[in-house]
DOVEX-167337 format. One record per residue (C-alpha): x, y, z. Coordinates in steps of 0.05 Angstrom, whole numbers, plus 5000, padded with zeros to 4 digits. Example, Ala and Ser with C-alpha at 12.3 -4.5 7.8 and 13.67 -1.06 7.14 Angstrom:
<nodes>
524649105156 527349795143 
</nodes>
This chain:
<nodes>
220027742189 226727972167 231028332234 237728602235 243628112249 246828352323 252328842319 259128572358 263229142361 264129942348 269729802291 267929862225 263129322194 264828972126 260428552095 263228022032 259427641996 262427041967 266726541992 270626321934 277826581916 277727281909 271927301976 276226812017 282327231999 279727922018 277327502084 283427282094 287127992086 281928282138 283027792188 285027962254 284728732241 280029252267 273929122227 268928692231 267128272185 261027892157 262227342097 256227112066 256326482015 250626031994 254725502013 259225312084 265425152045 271525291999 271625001926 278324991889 273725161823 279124901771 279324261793 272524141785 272223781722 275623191753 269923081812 265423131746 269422551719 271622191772 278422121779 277122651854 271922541912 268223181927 271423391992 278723301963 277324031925 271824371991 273224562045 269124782108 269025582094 269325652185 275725192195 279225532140 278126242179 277725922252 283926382273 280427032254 277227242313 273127842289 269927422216 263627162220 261526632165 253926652139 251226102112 245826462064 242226662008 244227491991 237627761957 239028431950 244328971975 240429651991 246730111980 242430742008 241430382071 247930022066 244129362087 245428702052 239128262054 238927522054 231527102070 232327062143 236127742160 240128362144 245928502147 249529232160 255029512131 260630132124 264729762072 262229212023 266228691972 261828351921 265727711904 259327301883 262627041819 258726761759 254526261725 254625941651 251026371601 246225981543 245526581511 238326701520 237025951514 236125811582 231625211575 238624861542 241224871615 236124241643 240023881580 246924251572 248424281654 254524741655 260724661715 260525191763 259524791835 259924191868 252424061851 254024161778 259323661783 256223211816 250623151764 255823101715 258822541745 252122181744 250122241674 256822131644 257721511688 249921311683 251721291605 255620821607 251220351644 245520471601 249720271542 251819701573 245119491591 240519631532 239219141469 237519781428 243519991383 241320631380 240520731457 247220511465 250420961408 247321541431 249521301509 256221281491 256722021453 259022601492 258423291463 262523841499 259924511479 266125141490 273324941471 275625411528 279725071588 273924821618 271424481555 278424261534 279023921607 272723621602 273823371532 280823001556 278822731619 272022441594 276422141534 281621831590 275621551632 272321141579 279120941539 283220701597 280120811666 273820281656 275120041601 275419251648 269119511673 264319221634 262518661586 257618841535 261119441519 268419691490 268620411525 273920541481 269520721427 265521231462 266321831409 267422481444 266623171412 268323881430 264324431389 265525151388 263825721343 270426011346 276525931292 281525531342 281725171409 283325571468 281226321441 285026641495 291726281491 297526491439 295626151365 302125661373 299325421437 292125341408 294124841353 298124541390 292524401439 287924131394 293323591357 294223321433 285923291434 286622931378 290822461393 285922271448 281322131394 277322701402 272923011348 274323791347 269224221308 271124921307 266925441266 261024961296 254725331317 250525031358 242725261343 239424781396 240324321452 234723771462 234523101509 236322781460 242623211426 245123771398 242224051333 247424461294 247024901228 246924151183 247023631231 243523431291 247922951343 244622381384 248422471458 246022291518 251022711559 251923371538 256723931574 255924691567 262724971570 260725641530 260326231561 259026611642 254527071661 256327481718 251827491784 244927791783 247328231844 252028601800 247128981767 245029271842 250429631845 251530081792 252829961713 254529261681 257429021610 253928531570 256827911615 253328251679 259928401706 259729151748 264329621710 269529881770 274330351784 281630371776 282330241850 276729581851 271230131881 265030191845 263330831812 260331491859 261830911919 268930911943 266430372000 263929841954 268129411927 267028921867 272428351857 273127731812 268527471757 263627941781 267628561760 269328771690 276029091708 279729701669 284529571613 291629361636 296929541580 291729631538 289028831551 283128601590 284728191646 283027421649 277427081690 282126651721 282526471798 289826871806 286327491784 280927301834 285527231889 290027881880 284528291868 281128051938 287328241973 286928861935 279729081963 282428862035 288129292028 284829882008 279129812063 284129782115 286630422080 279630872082 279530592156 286030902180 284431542137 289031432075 287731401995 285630791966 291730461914 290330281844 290429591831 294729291778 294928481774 300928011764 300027571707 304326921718 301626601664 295926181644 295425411631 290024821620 291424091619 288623721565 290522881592 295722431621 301422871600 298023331561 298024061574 299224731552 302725381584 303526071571 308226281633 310626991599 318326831601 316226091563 310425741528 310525021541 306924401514 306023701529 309923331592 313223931620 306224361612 303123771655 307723681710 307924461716 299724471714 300923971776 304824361812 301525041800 294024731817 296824401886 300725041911 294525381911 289524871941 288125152009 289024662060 295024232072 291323542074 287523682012 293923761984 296723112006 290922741991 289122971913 297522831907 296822111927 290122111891 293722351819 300221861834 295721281843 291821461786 298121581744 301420891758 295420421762 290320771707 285020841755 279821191789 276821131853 270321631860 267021231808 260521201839 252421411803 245221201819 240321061780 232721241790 229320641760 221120711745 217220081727 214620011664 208120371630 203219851607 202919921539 196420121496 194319711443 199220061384 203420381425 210620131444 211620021529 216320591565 221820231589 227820501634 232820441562 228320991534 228521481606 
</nodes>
């Protein structure tokens, strides 16, 4: 039976749900002042989301990019962290509900972020996994790395072509990263590893449906994008629809594409939760108010991919993890505000710029006062990405993991499993099952 969670204290109770950037952020803001807070994540730690697509590849261990959600906020005396599932938020009530117990309220932040979108073709996902977590990652890792060992293993030429195609569907930054790193991995990291095979001929392709690489970035930054995927011998198809996604490929318009590995990099949906608290776009995302609050509810608070944020200078803002982090701070801020009795602040983000790294020296940058491409792009992606990793020792360690990587041309997380299942016995007629064909 669901009970209450114990109250600690007469100040003002805040509840956030989500412990990513813009939830960790608003924590962080609130800690130490006279509230008490509640932060609710399905997980007990921290992921530094961009750098997720190299755990999927490899080149990072999982705990170099997490980290324990508690020790991060050990100093803030008056923040408790939830481990838990949030089901539903009953704003009438102001309770937030997880399986085991709810939670009570004066002031709420929904930070619960997103998840890829298929579009209404959610059966593509068991195929097309998308990159979200560290359990998306992770299965990335395996099949891309599996791959490779069934196409080194496998007498049947068409296995092994198949094994050794990787379609990457969304020429966003997460796509574009994918596409490079998985192009890096099989054409210089392993490519001693084995002795059947040449990984340098694994063929890589990045599909999307719109007119250049990188939508979002300025056109001069776009091409130049994709003649640096290019050069890393990767196939880019723009205009490319993609009309189905099987186990074994993608079927476009014309064409259907053996792949054993396939990565949806296409589109978010915000949080089911969104929709609990007042009215959404078509990405899910809670339409909010100037100041963050949501509509008719000046104590609700919606932050990061989960809110669809007003027009700034006549742009939409980006779904990037700055925007995520300043608008956190923002919802803090203006809590702290209705708490002492003054009026909330309109919130107005600081765009310093946008970038995505492509390979080994291979980047693009849009920092407002200069667009850069290439080496300088890269080393300023470096920098950028470890300023804002949380935690000092994570910091240290992914440095010495990218400088050995750098210098030697390899990678040390390169571990997968394999679930192997003995054969069928074969009817009279019919060809065995064997592990090549699972």
């Amino acid at each position: 039976m669901e009970t209450s969670a114990k109250a600690t204290s007469a100040n003002p109770k805040v509840v956030i749900i989500g412990g990513g950037f813009g939830g960790l952020h608003a924590a962080r803001k609130l800690a130490n002042q006279p509230v008490d807070v509640t932060l609710i994540d399905r997980t007990n730690h921290h992921l530094f989301q961009p750098l997720l697509y190299q755990v999927a590849t490899a080149m990072l261990s999982p705990a170099d990019i997490a980290q324990p959600i508690r020790a991060i906020l050990r100093d803030a005396k008056n923040i408790r962290v939830v481990m838990g599932q949030v089901e539903s938020i009953d704003m009438k009530a102001k309770l937030v509900h997880t399986h085991a117990l709810q939670y009570p309220f004066q002031y709420l932040i929904l930070a619960a972020g997103a998840r890829h979108s298929y579009f209404g073709n959610d059966q593509w996902e068991a195929f097309a996994p998308g990159l979200k977590n560290l359990s998306d990652a992770l299965e990335l890792r395996r099949r891309i790395l599996d791959s490779f060992e069934i196409a080194e293993s496998t007498g049947d030429p068409e296995i092994r072509k198949a094994a050794m195609t990787f379609v990457i569907i969304g020429a966003g930054p997460t796509g574009v990263e994918m596409a490079g790193s998985i192009s890096e991995l099989a054409k210089r990291t392993i490519v001693h590893d084995f002795r059947r095979i040449q990984t340098q001929r694994a063929r890589i392709l990045l599909l999307d449906a719109a007119p250049k690489v990188l939508p979002t970035f300025a056109d001069s930054l776009g091409v130049s994008a994709r003649k640096q995927l290019e050069k890393l011998d990767i196939e880019v198809r723009l205009r490319t629809e993609v009309v189905g996604v099987t186990p074994d490929g993608v079927q476009l318009e014309k064409e259907f594409i053996r792949a054993r590995t396939v990565v949806w990099a296409a589109g978010n949906t915000a949080s089911p939760l969104a929709k609990q608290l007042g009215e959404i776009d078509r990405q899910g995302r809670i339409i909010v108010n100037k100041d963050l609050s949501v509509p008719g509810h000046p104590e609700l608070f919606a932050i990061g991919d989960v809110a669809n944020f007003p027009l700034q200078d006549g742009k939409p803002l980006p779904g990037v993890a700055p925007l995520a982090m300043q608008s956190g701070e923002h919802a803090a801020r203006n809590i702290l505000a209705q708490v002492l009795g003054s009026p909330t602040r309109m919130f107005r983000y600081w765009d310093k710029g946008t970038m995505a790294t492509i390979g080994r020296n291979k980047a693009i940058a849009d920092l407002k006062i200069i667009k850069l491409s290439g080496f300088l792009a890269w080393l300023c992606w470096l920098f950028i990405h470890l300023l804002f990793i949380v935690e000092l020792r994570n910091r240290i360690l992914i440095f010495l993991q990218w400088a050995w990587s750098y210098t030697t041309y390899t990678s040390g997380a390169r571990l997968t499993y394999r679930t192997f299942r003995p054969a069928v016995p074969a009817k009279e007629g019919v060809r065995a099952v064997t592990e090549d064909m699972l």
